[in-house]
C-alpha positions in Angstrom: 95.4 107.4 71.7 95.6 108.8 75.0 95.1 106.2 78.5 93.6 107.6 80.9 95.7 107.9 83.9 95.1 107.8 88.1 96.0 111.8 89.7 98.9 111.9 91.4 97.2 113.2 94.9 94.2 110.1 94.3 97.5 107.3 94.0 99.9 108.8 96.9 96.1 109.0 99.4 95.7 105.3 98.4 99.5 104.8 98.9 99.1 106.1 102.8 95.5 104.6 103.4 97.2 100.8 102.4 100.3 101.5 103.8 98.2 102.4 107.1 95.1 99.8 106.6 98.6 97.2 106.8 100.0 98.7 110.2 102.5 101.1 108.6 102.8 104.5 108.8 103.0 107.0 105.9 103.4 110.9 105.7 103.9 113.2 103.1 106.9 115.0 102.7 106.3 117.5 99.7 103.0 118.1 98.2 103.4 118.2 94.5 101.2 118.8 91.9 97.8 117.2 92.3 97.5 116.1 88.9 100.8 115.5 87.4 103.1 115.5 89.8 106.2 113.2 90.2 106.3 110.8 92.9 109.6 110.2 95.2 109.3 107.4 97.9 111.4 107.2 101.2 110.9 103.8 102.0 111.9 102.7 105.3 111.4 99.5 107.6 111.0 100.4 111.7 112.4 103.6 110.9 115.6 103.3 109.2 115.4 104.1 105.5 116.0 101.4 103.0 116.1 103.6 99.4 114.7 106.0 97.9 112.0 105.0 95.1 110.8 106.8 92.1 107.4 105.9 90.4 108.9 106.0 86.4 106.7 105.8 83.4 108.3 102.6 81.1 108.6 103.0 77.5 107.5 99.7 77.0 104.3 100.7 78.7 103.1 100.8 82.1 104.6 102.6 85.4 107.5 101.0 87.7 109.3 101.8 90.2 113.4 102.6 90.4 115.7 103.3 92.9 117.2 106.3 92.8 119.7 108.9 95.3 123.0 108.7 96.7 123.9 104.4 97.6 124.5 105.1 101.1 121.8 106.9 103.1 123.0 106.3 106.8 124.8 109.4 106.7 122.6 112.0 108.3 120.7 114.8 106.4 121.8 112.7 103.3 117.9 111.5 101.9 116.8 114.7 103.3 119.5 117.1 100.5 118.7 114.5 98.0 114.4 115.1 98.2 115.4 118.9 98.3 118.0 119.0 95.0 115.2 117.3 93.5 112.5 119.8 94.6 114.3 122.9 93.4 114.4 121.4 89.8 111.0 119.9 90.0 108.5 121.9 92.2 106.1 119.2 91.3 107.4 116.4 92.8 106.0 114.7 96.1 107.9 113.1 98.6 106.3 110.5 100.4 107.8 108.8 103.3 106.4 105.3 104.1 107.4 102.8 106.6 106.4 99.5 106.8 108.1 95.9 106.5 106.8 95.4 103.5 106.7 98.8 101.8 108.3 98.3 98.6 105.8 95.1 97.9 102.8 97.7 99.2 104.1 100.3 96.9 104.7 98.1 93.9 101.2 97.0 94.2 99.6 100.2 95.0 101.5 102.0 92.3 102.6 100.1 89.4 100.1 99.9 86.5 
């Protein structure tokens, strides 16, 4: 039996509007496929990025989240070749950048079913 599953464009809108609603700020990157579409988190805190986040679907059931991308991301341009690599073998994927204190917690929440 097939679940029925959220759109990709409905889950990253709720991402921003929670990540906003909590005095974040969110933005998207790459616009991927409305439907379908992968989902690639830059999560940062005051503006420095933390890690890079995808939303994975768990063979035991249910989505989660893993970090993903090169270990150090101080380097400049480093997140930004990294969302781009990924882009040209998924055209699909959106990148979503999201910056709040508590954005991994807001994302886990948001996201994960």
């Amino acid at each position: 039996m097939i679940e029925p599953r959220a759109a990709t464009g409905l889950l990253v809108s709720a991402l921003i509007r929670r990540i906003e609603a909590e005095g974040g700020s969110a933005m998207v990157i790459a616009k991927g496929d409305a439907v379908a579409g992968a989902m690639l988190l830059l999560v940062a805190d005051r503006g420095v990025l933390a890690g890079l986040y995808e939303r994975v679907w768990r063979f035991e059931g249910g989505h989660g989240l893993e970090r993903v991308g090169p270990d150090d991301l101080s380097a400049p341009g480093v997140a930004a070749d990294y969302v781009a690599r990924r882009r040209r073998s998924d055209p699909d994927l959106w990148a979503i950048e999201i910056d709040h204190r508590d954005a991994e917690r807001i994302a886990r929440e948001v996201l994960i079913s």
